[in-house]
C-alpha positions in Angstrom: -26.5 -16.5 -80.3 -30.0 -17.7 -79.4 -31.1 -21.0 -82.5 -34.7 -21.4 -82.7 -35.5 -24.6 -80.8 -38.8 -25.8 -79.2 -36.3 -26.3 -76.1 -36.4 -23.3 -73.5 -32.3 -21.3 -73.8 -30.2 -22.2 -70.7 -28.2 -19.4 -69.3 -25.7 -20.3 -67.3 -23.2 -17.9 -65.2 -21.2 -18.4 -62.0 -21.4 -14.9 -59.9 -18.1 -14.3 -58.0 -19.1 -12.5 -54.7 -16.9 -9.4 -55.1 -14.3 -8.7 -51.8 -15.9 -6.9 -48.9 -14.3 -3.9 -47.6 -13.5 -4.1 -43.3 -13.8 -1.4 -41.4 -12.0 -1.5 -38.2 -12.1 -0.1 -34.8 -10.2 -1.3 -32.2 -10.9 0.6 -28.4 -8.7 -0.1 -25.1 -9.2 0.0 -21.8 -6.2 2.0 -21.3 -4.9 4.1 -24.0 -1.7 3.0 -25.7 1.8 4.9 -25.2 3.2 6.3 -28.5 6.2 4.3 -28.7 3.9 0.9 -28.9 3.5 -0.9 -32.0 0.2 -0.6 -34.1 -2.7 -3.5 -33.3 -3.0 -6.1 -36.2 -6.2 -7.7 -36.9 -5.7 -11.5 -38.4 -8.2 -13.0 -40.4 -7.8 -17.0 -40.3 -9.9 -18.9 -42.9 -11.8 -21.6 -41.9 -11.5 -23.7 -44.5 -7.9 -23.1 -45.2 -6.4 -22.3 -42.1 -4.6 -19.4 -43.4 -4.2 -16.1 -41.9 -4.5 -12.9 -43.3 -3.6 -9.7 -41.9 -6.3 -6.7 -42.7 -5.7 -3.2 -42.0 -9.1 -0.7 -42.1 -9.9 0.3 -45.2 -8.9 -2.6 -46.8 -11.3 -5.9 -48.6 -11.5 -9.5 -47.9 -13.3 -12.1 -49.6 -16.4 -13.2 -48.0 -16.2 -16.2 -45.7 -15.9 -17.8 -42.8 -13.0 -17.0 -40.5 -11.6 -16.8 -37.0 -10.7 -13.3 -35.9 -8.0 -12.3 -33.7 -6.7 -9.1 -32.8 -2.5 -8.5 -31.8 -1.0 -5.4 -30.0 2.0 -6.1 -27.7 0.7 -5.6 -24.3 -2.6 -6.3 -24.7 -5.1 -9.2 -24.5 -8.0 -10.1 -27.0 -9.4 -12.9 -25.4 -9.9 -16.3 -27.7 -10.3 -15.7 -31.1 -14.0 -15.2 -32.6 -15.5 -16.9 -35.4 -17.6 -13.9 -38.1 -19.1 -14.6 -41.3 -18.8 -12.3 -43.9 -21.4 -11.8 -46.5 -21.5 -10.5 -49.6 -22.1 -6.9 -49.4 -21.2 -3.2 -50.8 -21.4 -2.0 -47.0 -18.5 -2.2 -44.9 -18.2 -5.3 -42.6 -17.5 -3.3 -38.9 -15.1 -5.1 -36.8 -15.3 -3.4 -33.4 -13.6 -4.5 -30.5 -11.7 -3.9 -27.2 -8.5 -4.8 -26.4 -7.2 -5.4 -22.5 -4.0 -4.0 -21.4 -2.2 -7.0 -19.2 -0.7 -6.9 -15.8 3.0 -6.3 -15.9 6.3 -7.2 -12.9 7.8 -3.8 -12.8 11.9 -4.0 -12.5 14.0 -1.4 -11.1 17.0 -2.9 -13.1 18.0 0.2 -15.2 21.1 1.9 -17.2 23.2 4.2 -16.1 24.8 5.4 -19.4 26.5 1.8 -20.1 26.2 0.7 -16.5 23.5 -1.7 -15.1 22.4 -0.4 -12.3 20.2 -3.2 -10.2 18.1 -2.5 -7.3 18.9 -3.8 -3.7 15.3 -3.5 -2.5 12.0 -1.6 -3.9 8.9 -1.6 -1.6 5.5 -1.2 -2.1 4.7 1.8 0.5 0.4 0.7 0.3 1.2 -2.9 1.3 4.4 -2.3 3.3 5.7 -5.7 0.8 8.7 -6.4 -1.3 8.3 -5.6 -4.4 9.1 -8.9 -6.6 9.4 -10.4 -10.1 6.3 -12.2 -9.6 4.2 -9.3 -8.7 2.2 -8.2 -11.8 0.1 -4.6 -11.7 -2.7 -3.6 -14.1 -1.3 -0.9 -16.4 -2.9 2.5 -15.7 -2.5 1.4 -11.9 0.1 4.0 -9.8 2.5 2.6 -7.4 4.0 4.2 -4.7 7.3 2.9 -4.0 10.3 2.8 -2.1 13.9 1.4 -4.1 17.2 0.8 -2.3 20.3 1.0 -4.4 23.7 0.1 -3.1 26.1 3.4 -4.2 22.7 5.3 -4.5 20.3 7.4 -3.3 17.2 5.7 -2.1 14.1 7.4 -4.0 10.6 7.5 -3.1 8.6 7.5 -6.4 5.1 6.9 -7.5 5.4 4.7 -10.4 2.5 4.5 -13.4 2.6 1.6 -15.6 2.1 1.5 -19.1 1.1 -1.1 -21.2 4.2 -2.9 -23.1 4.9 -6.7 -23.4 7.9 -8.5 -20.3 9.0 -6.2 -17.4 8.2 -2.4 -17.2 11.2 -0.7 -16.7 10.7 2.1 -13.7 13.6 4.8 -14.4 14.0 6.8 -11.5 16.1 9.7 -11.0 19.4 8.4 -9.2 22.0 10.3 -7.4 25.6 8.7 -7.0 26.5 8.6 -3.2 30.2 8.4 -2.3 32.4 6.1 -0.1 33.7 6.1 3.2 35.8 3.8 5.0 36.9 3.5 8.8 37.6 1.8 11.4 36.0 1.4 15.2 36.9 -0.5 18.3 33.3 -1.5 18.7 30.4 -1.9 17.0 28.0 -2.2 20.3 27.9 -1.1 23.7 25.6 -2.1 26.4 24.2 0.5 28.9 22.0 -0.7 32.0 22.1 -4.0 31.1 20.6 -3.1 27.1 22.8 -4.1 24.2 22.3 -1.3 21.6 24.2 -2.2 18.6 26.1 1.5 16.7 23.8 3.6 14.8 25.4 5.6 12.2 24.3 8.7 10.5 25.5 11.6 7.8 24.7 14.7 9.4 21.2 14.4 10.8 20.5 11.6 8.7 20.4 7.3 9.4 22.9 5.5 6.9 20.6 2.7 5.4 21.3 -0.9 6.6 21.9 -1.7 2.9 24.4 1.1 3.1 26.5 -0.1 5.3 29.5 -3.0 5.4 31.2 -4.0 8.1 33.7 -6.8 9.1 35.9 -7.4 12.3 39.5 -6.8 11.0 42.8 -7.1 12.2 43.2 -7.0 15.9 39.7 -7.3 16.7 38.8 -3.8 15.2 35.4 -3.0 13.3 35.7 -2.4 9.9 33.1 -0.2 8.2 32.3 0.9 4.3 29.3 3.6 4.3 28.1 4.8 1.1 26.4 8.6 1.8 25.0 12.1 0.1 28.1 13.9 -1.3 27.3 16.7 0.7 27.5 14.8 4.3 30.0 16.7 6.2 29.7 14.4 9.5 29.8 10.6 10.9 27.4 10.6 13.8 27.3 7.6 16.0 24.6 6.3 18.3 24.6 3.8 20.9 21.6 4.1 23.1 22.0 7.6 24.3 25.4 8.1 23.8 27.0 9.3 20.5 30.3 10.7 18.6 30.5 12.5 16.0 34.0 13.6 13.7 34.2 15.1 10.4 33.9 12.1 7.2 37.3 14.0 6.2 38.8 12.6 9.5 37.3 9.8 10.5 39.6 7.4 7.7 42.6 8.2 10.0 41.2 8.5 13.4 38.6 5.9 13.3 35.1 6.1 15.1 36.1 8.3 18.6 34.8 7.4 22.0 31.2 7.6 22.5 30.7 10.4 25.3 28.1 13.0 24.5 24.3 12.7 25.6 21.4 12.7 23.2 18.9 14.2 25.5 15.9 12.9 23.0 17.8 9.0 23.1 17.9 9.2 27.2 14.3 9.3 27.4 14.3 6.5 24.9 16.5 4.6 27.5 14.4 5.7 30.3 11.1 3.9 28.6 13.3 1.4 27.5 14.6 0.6 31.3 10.9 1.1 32.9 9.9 -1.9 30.4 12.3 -4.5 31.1 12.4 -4.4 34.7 9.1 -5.4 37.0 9.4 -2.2 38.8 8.8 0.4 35.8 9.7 3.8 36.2 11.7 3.2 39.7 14.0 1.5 37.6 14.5 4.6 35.5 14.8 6.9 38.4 18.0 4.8 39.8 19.5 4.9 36.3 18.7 8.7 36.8 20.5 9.1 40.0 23.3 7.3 39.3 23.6 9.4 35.6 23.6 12.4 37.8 26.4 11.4 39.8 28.9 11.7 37.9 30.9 15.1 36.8 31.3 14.3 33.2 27.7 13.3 32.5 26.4 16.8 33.9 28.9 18.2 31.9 27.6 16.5 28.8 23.8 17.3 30.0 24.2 20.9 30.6 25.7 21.4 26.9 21.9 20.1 25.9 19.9 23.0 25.2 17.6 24.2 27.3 14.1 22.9 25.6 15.8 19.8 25.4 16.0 19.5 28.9 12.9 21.1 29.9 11.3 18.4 27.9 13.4 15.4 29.8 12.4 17.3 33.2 8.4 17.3 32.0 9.3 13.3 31.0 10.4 12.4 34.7 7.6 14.5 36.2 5.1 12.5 34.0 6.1 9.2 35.8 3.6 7.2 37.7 5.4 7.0 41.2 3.1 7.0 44.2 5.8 6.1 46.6 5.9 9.6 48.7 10.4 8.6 48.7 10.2 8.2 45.1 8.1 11.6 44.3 10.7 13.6 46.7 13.6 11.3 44.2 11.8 12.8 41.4 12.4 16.2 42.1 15.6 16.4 43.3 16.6 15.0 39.7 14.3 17.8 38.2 15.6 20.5 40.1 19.5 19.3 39.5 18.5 19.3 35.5 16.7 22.4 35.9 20.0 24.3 37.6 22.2 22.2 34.4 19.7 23.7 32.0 20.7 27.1 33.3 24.0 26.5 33.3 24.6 25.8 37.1 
């Protein structure tokens, strides 16, 4: 009610600045999986200190406040510092959220079993794969892991973002257990110490794969852990080899090393030329005196014939300019030659 009064009627009323509705929209620079928690943007008030959590679509009071923006995985930076005005538009909040680097561990479950990796190698940087290593989600790695008790698998990896480790599942496949025994576990050949090689079937058992301990009586024990459907124990020593069924080998242990691996010679034969001063003369004795004996030609001649066609093309390839040495060469070809035809 307005009196009548000389004096001009004061009108005072305090406006309250009505909330402000946010609209948010928050990009990455590498899309989110599924599984992975919903971002939350904070609101901090500057004068208060307290945070507030806002979701898009919903109103603040206008203010000052620090802004930060939370997903698991990702980094906002440091906060920023807005100031909202009073408005009937809708404050835009628009920002970008970085995924960070992750280690990457092959320690998985199999059913209730841990299973933990002996070895996983990056196959770019030939490198051990480690804790400390981070890589940028998005980012593929090509890998190599080692299990003991299971197949090793190559695998190109792509990590997602997440928060702590990314856990790599790869397919694994259960190997199975042998154990034997061997009287050696090296021989030496022209004066070259080549320590036993094993393999299941046409494939090398892993190092990791293999456990071995002199037992009783100065044998060899060995553990090997191999495919399932491995149906023989081959082993090498230089060029000589054995081979017996995995279903025998428990009771009979690792047989004598007498059969020839044509392919393994000639890796004797470069072998020899390089660790004496007189190359490939070198070679030719060990040649000569291989020849000499019954059993070796025996073992030769069951070679097939491309096989040793090949080691005749290898000797013939030799750099001998001695006019002896070049009539040495082909005797030895022409006494492989009548072995590869069964002569």
């Amino acid at each position: 009610y307005i009196w009548p009064a000389e004096e001009p009627f004061v009108i005072e009323k305090e406006l309250v600045a009505k909330e402000v509705t946010i609209k948010i929209n928050v990009t990455y620079d590498v899309e989110p999986p599924k599984d992975l928690a919903e971002c939350q943007v904070m609101f901090i008030d500057k004068k208060t200190g307290i945070p507030r959590f806002i979701t898009d679509g919903k109103r603040i009071k206008p203010g000052g406040y620090s802004l930060d923006v939370l997903r698991a995985g990702y980094s906002f930076g440091t906060k920023k510092d807005i100031d909202i005005q009073p408005s009937e538009q809708p404050y835009p909040i628009n920002e970008k959220l970085l995924a960070k680097p992750r280690p990457i561990s092959f320690d998985m479950l199999s059913g209730i079993t841990l299973i933990n990796a002996h070895q996983a190698v990056n196959v770019t940087t030939g490198k051990d794969i480690t804790f400390q290593d981070k890589f940028r989600p998005g980012e593929e790695v090509d890998c190599v892991v080692k299990f003991r008790k299971f197949q090793t698998v190559r695998a190109r990896i792509r990590v997602v973002p997440g928060e702590g480790p990314f856990v790599a599942n790869v397919p694994l496949k259960a190997l199975v257990k042998y154990e034997f025994s061997s009287r050696q576990n090296e021989q030496e050949i022209d004066r070259i110490k080549y320590p036993y090689m094993m393999y299941a079937d046409s494939q090398p058992i892993e190092g990791h794969l293999i456990e071995t301990e002199k037992g009783p009586g100065g044998r060899w024990m060995y553990v090997v852990w191999v495919d399932p459907d491995a149906k023989n124990l081959v082993v090498y020593a230089g060029y000589m080899f054995a081979q017996i069924g995995f279903d025998k080998v428990a009771v009979s242990g690792v047989p004598r090393l007498d059969n020839i691996s044509i392919s393994k010679l000639v890796e004797h034969l470069e072998q020899v030329s390089r660790n004496d001063n007189r190359g490939y003369r070198s070679s030719l004795e060990v040649m000569e005196e291989l020849l000499k004996s019954p059993a070796r030609q025996s073992k030769i001649k069951a070679a097939h014939i491309n096989e040793i066609t090949q080691l005749i093309q290898y000797i013939e390839g030799w750099k001998l300019t001695d006019t002896n040495d070049r009539v040495r060469m082909r005797i030895i070809s022409e006494r492989l030659d009548k072995l590869g035809h069964g002569q």
